[in-house]
N, C-alpha and C positions, 0 to 999 in steps of 0.2 A: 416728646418735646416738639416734631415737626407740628402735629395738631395743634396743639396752645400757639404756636406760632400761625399757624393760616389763620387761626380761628383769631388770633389778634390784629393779623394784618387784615384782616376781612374788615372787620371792627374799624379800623382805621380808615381804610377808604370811604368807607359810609360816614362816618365823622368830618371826614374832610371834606366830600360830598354836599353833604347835609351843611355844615359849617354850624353844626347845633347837636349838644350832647343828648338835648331833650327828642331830639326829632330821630338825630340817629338809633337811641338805644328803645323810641317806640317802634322803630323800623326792624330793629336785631332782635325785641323780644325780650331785652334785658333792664334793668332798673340805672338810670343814670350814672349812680355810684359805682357800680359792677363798670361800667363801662368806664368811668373814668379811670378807675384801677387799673383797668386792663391796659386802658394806653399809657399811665405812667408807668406800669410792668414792663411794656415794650418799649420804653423809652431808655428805662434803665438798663434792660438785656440789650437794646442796640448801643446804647451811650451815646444817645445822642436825641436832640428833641423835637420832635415830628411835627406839633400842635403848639402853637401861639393862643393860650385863652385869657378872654378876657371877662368880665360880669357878663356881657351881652353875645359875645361870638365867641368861634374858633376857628383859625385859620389856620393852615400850614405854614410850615417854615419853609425856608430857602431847601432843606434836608428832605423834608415832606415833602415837598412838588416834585422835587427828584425821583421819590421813591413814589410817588402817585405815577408817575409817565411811565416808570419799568414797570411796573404792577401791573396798571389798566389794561393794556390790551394782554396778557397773559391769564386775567380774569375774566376779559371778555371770551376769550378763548376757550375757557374750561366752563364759562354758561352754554356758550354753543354746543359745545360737545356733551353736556348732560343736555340740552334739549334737544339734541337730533338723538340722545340714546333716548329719548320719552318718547319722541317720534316713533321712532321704530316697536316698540313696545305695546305702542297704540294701535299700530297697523298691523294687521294678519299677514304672517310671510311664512311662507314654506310650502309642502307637499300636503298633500288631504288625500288620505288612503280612504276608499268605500268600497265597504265587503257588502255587496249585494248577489240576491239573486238574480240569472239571466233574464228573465221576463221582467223583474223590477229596473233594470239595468236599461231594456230596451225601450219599456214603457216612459220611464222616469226620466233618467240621467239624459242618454242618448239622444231624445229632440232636442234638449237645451242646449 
């Protein structure tokens, strides 16, 4: 249940973002329809309604903007944290054992 949930509120912030189901759900990967389900899904497990749509836009509601302010930096927060753990992934860290011979040691390793 927590999954379908981030993965709907994720869904949401980019909807509200975007202020456009078309643009959000080329953004998530998903077909328009998938997405709007998902937000009417979330709407009805929160009871309450997040997204104002109209033929042309979508806006958040008075409920939405609430729950955009507590979300955002929270999500901002868990992008940083997966890109400083990419960081580090990227970058060589630790010890480097080398089993050499003493003449390859002297010749080799040792100037440098």
């Amino acid at each position: 249940m927590l999954k379908e949930n981030v993965n709907d509120l994720l869904s949401f912030m980019v909807v509200a973002r975007e202020r456009s189901f078309t643009r959000a759900a080329a953004q998530l990967g998903v077909s328009q329809s998938a997405l709007s389900h998902a937000m009417r899904h979330l709407e009805t497990r929160l009871d309450v309604r997040l997204l104002t749509r109209t033929t042309r836009s979508v806006v958040p509601t008075e409920a939405g903007e609430r729950l955009i302010q507590r979300l955002g930096p929270h999500l901002e927060e868990i992008e940083q944290a997966l890109a400083a753990l990419r960081d580090t992934r990227e970058r060589p860290a630790g010890n480097l054992r080398i089993t050499a011979g003493e003449h390859a040691a002297s010749a080799v390793l040792w100037p440098a």
